[in-house]
N, C-alpha and C positions, 0 to 999 in steps of 0.2 A: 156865482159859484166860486167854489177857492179852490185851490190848486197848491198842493203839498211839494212844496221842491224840495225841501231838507227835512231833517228829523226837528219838530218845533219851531217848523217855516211855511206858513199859507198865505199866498198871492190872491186877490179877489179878482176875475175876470168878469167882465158884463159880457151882455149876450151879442154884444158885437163881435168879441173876442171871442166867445167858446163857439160859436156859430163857426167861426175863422180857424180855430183849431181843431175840429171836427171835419172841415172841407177839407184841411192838409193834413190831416195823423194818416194815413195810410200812405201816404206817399216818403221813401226816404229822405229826398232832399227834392229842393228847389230852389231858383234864382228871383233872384228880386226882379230882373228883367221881364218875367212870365207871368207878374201879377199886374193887375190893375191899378191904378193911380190911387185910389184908395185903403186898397190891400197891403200897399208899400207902407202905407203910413201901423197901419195896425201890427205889420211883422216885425216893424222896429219897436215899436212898445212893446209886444212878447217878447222880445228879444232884450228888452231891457229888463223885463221881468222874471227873464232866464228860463223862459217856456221854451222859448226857441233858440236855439244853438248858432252862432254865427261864423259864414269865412268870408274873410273880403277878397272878393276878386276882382281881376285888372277892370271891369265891366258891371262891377254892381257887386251884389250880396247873395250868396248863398246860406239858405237856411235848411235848418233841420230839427227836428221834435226831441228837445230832452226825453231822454227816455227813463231819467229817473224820477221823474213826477208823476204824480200820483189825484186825482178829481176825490176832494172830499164834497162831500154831500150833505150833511148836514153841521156845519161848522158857524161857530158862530162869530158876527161881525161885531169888533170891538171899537 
């Protein structure tokens, strides 16, 4: 699936990713602390993909769901 962060800008997510942003889009924020050893590793790839919004704090990483991006649907892979 792709994922629209800018005008003429689509990220492709697998379904390990959109499963993972789907389990957190309702929630404002979260800390790195509160996920699983696994889940750490996927929120720093969203977050590098600019899915996910980052703050460093003294204790780990707080995230949060860009809210300017946008799930296209049928988009094609080039």
């Amino acid at each position: 699936m792709f994922v629209q962060i800018a005008p003429h800008v689509k990220v492709f997510l697998t379904n390990t990713q959109v499963e993972f942003v789907k389990k957190y889009k309702d929630k404002e924020s979260f800390r790195s602390t509160d996920l699983l050893p696994e889940e750490v590793e996927i929120a720093k790839i969203l977050g590098d993909k600019s899915i996910f919004v980052r703050k460093k704090l003294d204790n780990g990483m707080q995230y949060a769901l860009n809210r300017r991006i946008r799930f296209v649907q049928n988009a094609i892979k080039k």
